[in-house]
C-alpha positions as CSV (number, residue, x, y, z in Angstrom):
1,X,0.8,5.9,-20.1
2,X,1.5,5.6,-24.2
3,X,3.5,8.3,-25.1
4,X,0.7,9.9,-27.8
5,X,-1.4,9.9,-24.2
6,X,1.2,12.2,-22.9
7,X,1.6,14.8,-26.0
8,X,-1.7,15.0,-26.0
9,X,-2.3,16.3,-22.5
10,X,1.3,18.1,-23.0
11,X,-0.8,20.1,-25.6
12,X,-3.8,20.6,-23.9
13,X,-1.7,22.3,-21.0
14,X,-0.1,24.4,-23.7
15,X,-3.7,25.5,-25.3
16,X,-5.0,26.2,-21.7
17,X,-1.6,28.4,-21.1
18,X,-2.2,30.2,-24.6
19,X,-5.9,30.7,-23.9
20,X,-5.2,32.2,-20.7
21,X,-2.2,34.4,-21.6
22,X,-4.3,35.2,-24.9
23,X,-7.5,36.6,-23.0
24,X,-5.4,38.6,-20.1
25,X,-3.3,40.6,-23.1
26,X,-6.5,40.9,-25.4
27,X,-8.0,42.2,-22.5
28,X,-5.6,44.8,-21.5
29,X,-5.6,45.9,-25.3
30,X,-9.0,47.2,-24.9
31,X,-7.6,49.1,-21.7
32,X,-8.9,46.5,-18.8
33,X,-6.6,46.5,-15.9
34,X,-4.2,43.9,-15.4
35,X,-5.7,41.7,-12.7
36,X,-9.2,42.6,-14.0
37,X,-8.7,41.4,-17.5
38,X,-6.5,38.3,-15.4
39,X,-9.7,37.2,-13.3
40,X,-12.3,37.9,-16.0
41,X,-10.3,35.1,-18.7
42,X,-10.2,32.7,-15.6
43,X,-13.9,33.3,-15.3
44,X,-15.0,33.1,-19.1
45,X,-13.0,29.7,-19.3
46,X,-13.6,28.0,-16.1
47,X,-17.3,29.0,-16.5
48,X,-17.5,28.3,-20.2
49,X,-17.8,31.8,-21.1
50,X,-20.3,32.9,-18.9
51,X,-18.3,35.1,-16.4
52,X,-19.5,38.9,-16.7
53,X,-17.6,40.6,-19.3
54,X,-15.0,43.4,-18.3
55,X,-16.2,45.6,-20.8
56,X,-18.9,45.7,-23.2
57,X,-17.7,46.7,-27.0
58,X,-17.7,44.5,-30.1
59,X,-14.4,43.6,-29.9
60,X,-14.5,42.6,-26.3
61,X,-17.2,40.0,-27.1
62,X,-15.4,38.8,-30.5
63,X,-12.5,38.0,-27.0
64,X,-15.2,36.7,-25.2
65,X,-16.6,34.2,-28.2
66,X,-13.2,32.9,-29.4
67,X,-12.2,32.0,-25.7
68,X,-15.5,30.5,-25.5
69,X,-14.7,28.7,-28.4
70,X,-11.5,27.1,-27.0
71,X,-12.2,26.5,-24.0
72,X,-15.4,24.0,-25.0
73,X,-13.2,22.7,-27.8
74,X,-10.4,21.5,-24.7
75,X,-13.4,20.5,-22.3
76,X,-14.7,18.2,-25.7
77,X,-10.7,16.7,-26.2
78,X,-10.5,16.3,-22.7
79,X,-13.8,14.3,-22.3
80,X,-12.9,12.7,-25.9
81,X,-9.4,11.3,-24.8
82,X,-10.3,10.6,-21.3
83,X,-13.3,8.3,-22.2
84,X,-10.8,6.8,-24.7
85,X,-8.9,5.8,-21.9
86,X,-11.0,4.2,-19.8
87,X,-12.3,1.9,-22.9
88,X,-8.7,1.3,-23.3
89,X,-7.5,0.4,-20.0
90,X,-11.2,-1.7,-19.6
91,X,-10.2,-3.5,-23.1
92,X,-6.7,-4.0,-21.7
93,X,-7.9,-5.8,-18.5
94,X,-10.2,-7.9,-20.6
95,X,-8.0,-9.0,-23.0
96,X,-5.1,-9.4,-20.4
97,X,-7.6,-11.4,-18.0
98,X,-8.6,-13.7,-21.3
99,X,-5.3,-14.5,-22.2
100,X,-4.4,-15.7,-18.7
101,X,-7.6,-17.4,-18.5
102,X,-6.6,-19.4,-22.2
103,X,-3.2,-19.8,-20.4
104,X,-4.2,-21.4,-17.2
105,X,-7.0,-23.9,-19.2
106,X,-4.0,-25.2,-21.7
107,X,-1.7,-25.8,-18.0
108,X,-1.2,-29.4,-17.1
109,X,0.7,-30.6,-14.0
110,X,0.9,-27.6,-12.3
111,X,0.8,-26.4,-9.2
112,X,-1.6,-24.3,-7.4
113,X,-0.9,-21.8,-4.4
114,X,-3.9,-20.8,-2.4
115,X,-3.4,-17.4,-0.4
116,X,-0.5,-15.3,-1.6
117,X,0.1,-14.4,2.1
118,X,4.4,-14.2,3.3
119,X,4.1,-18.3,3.1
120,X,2.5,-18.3,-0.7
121,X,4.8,-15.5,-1.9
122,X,7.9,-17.9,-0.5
123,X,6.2,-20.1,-2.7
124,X,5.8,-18.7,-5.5
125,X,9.6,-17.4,-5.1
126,X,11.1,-20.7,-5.0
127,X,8.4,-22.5,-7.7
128,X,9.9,-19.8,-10.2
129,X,13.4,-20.8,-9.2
130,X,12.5,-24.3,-10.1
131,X,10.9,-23.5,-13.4
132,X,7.9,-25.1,-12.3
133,X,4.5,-23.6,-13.8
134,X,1.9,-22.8,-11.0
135,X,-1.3,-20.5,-10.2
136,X,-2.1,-18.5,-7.2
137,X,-5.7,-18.4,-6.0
138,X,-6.4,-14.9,-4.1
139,X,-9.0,-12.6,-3.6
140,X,-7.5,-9.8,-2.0
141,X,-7.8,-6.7,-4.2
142,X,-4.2,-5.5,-3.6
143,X,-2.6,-8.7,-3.7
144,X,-4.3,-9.4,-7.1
145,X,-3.0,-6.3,-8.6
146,X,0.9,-6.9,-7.0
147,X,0.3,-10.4,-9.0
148,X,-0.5,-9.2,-12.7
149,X,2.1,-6.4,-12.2
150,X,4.6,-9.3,-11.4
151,X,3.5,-11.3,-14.1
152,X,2.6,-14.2,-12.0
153,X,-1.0,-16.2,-13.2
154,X,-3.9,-15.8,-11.1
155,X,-7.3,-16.5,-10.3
156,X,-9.4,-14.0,-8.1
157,X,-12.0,-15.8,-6.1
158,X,-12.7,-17.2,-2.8
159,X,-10.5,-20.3,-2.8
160,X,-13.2,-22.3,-0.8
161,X,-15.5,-21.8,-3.6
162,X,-15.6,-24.7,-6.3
163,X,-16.1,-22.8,-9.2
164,X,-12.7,-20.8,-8.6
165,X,-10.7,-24.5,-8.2
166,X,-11.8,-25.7,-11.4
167,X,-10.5,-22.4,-12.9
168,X,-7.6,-22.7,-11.3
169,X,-7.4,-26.1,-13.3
170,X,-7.6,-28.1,-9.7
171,X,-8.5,-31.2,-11.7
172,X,-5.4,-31.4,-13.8
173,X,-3.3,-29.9,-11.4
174,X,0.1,-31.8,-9.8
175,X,-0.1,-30.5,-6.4
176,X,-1.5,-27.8,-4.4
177,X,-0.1,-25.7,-1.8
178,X,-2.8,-24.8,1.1
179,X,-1.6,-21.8,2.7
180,X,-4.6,-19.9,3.8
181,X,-4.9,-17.9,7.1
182,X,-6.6,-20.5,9.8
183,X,-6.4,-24.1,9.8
184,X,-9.9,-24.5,9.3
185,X,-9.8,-23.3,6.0
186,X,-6.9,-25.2,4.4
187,X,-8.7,-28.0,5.9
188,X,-11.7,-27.3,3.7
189,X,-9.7,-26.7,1.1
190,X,-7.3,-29.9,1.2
191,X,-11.3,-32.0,1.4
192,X,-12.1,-29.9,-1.6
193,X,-8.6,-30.5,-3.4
194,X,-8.6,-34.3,-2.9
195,X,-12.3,-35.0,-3.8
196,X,-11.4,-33.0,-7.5
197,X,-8.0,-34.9,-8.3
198,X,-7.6,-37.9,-6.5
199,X,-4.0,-38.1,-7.7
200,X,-2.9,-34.5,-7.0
201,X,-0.2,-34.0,-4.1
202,X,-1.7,-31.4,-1.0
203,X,0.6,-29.9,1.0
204,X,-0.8,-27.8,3.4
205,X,0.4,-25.0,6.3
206,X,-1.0,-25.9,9.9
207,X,-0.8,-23.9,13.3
208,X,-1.9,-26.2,15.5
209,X,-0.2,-29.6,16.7
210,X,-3.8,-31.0,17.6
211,X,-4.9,-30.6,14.0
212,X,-2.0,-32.3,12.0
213,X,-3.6,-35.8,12.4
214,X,-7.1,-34.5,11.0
215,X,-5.2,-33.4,7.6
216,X,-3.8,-36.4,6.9
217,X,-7.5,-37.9,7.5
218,X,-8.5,-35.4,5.5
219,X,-6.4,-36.1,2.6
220,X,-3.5,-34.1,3.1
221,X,0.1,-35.8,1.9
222,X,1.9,-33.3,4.0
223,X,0.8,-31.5,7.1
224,X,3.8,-28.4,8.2
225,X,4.1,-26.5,10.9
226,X,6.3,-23.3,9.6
227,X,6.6,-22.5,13.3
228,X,7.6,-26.1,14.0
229,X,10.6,-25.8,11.1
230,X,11.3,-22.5,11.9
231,X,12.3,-23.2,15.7
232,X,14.3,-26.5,13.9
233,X,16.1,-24.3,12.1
234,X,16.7,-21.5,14.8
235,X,18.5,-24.3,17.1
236,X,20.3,-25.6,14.7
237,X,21.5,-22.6,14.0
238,X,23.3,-22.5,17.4
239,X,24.0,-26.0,17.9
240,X,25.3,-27.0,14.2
241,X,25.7,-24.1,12.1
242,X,27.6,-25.4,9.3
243,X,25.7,-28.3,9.2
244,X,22.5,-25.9,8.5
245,X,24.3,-24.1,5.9
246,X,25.3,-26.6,4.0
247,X,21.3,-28.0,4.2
248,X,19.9,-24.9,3.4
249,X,22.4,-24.6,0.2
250,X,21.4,-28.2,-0.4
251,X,17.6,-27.0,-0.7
252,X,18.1,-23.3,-2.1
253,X,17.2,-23.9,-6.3
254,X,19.1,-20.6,-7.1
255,X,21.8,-22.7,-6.5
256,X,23.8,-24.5,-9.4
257,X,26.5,-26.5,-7.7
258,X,25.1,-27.8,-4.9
259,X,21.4,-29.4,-5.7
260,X,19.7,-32.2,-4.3
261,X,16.8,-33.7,-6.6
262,X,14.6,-36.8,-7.3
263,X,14.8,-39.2,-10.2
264,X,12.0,-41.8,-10.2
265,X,13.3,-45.3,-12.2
266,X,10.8,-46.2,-14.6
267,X,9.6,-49.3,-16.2
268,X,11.7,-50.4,-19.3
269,X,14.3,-48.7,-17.8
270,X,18.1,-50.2,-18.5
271,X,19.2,-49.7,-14.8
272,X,16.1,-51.9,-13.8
273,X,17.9,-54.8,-11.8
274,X,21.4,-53.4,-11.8
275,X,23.3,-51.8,-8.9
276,X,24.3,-48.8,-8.6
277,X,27.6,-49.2,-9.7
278,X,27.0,-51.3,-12.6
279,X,24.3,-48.2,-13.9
280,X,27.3,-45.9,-14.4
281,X,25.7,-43.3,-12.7
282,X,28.5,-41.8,-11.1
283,X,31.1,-41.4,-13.6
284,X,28.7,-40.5,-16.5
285,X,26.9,-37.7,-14.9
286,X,28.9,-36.6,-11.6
287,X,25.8,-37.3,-9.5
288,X,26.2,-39.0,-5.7
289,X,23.4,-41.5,-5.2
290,X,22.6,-40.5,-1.4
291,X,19.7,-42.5,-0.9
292,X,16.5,-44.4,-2.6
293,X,13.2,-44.1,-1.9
294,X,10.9,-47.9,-2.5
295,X,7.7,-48.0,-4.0
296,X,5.9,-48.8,-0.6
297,X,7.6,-45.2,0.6
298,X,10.2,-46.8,2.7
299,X,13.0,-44.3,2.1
300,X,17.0,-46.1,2.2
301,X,19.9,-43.3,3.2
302,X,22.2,-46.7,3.3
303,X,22.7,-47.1,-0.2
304,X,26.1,-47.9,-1.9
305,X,27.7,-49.4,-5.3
306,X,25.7,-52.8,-4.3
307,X,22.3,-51.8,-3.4
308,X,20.1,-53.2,-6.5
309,X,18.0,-50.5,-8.2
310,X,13.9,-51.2,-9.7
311,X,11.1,-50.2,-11.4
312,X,9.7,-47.0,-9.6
313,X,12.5,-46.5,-7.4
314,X,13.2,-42.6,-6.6
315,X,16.5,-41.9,-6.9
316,X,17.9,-39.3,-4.6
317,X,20.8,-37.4,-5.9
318,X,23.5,-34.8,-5.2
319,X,25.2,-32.8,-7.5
320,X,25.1,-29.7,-10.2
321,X,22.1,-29.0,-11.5
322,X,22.9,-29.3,-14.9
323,X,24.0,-32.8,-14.4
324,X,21.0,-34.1,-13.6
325,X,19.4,-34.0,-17.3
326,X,22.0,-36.2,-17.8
327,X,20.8,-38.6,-15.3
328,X,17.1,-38.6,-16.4
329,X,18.5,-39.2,-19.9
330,X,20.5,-42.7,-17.9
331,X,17.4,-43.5,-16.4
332,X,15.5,-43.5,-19.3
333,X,17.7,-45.1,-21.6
334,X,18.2,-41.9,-23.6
C-alpha cells in the first residue's frame, strides 16, 4: 500500500476517534449521562444520524447535525479513496499484464515451461541460474499470482489450448519443457508443440515406461522419467558417492568452477579441420575437451590432442564458467 494510502486511512481513524470522543463530551455537557451520551454518538454515526436523540434542546441537535455532518463526509472519503483503489490496483494489473504481454511477443529463442508444478519450479530455478529467458504456461489461480510476485513471465491459460501457445510465443520458441500432471497431456502437448515449430526442442516428463516410446513418435526429443533418475541417483548415492557429487557439481549452474557446457563448431570456423591440440584450446582458455558430439548425433567421450575437429561439431567442455566465452570467441574466430 502507497504510503499517501496509509495517511489517509491513518486520518480517517483519527476523525472517527475525534467524532466519537467529540459527541460523548458534547453530550455530557448538556448533562446526558456517561454511557448514555457514549451509546447515542455510536448510534448517530453508525446510523448516519438517525439514532434517537438523548435529549431534545437546540444545542443538542446543532451536536446531532455537525456529527451528522462528519460522519457522511468520512463514509464519502471512505467510498471516494476506496473506489480509487480498486481503479488503481485494476489499472496496475492491466498495465503490468500489457507490459509482460509486449515482453513475451519481442522474446526469441526462449524457452517455455508448461505446469509450474515441483518439476516446472526446478525448472524455472535452474533456467534463471543459466540466464536463459523462458515463460511458464499455468492456469492455476495461486500459482499465477506466486509467478508475478516472483517476477517470473507468464501466461494464464489452459496449456492444451492453441491460442495460449502462440502467446506463449511457441512458434519462435527454442525448446519447451512439458511438465504437466498425467502423461496424456504432455503428450498432447509435445503433438501440439512440434506441429507449431518444427525446429523447437521438447523435452517432456513421463510416468510411465510403456509410454516413453509413444513421445518420441510423437515428436518428443527427450522422454524422462524423474522417478527413473531419481532412483539413479538414490543408488548411486550408496554405491559411488563421490562420484555423484562431483556429477551433480558438474551440472549445478550456481556453480563457477566446476561447469560442463556445449560449444557447437560452426562453418567458417578457424578450428575447422584442426585437432584439438593444434586449436589451442586448452592453453588459451583452461577448458578440457571431454568429448564431441558428430553431426549425425554420435557422441565421442574418446577424444584427445589428435581427434580432428569439423563444421557442426559440439564441443563438450569442462572448466570455469567464465572461461568458456573465451572459447566461443576461439570457435568463432573472435
Amino acid at each position: 500500500m502507497e504510503r499517501r494510502t496509509i495517511k489517509i486511512f491513518v486520518t480517517l481513524v483519527l476523525l472517527v476517534i475525534i467524532l466519537i470522543s467529540g459527541g460523548w463530551i458534547g453530550f455530557m455537557l448538556l448533562d446526558v449521562p456517561s454511557f448514555k451520551a457514549l451509546t447515542a454518538t455510536i448510534n448517530i454515526l453508525s446510523g448516519g444520524g438517525l439514532g434517537s436523540p438523548p435529549i431534545d434542546t437546540n444545542p443538542a441537535w446543532g451536536l446531532i447535525s455537525l456529527l451528522q455532518i462528519g460522519s457522511l463526509g468520512i463514509v464519502t472519503i471512505t467510498l471516494a479513496l476506496l473506489s480509487q483503489l480498486i481503479i488503481q490496483g485494476a489499472m496496475k494489473h492491466y498495465m503490468g499484464r500489457k507490459r509482460m504481454d509486449d515482453r513475451i511477443n519481442h522474446l526469441n529463442s526462449h524457452s517455455i515451461i508448461v505446469g509450474y508444478s515441483l518439476t516446472g519450479a526446478s525448472l524455472a530455478r535452474d533456467l534463471k541460474a543459466e540466464g536463459e529467458t523462458f515463460v511458464v504456461v499455468e492456469n492455476n489461480p495461486d500459482k499465477i499470482t506466486k509467478l508475478g510476485e516472483m517476477g517470473i513471465l507468464y501466461v494464464e491459460g489452459n496449456a492444451l489450448d492453441e491460442e495460449t501457445l502462440k502467446k506463449a510465443g511457441i512458434e519462435r520458441a527454442r525448446a519447451v519443457f512439458a511438465v504437466l500432471s498425467t502423461d496424456s497431456d504432455n503428450l498432447m502437448l509435445v503433438l501440439s508443440a512440434r506441429g507449431f515449430n518444427e525446429k523447437i526442442k521438447v523435452v517432456s516428463k513421463v510416468t510411465r515406461e510403456d509410454f516413453v516410446a509413444r513421445f518420441y513418435r510423437a515428436g518428443a526429443d527427450s522422454a524422462i522419467s524423474p522417478q527413473e533418475w531419481a532412483s539413479r541417483r538414490m543408488v548411486q548415492a550408496v554405491l559411488r558417492p563421490n562420484l555423484l557429487s562431483l556429477l551433480s557439481s558438474l551440472l549445478d549452474p550456481s556453480i563457477e568452477h566446476a561447469y560442463l557446457e556445449e560449444v557447437k563448431v560452426v562453418p567458417g570456423s578457424p578450428i575447422i579441420g584442426k585437432t584439438i591440440g593444434e586449436s589451442g584450446i586448452r592453453p588459451s582458455t583452461e577448458i578440457v575437451i571431454l568429448g564431441v558430439a558428430t553431426p549425425d548425433g554420435v557422441c565421442n567421450s574418446a577424444v584427445g590432442p589428435g581427434t580432428v575437429l569439423n563444421e557442426g561439431d559440439v564441443l563438450i567442455g569442462y572448466g570455469q564458467r567464465k572461461n568458456f566465452k573465451k572459447l566461443v570467441n576461439l570457435v568463432n574466430g573472435q
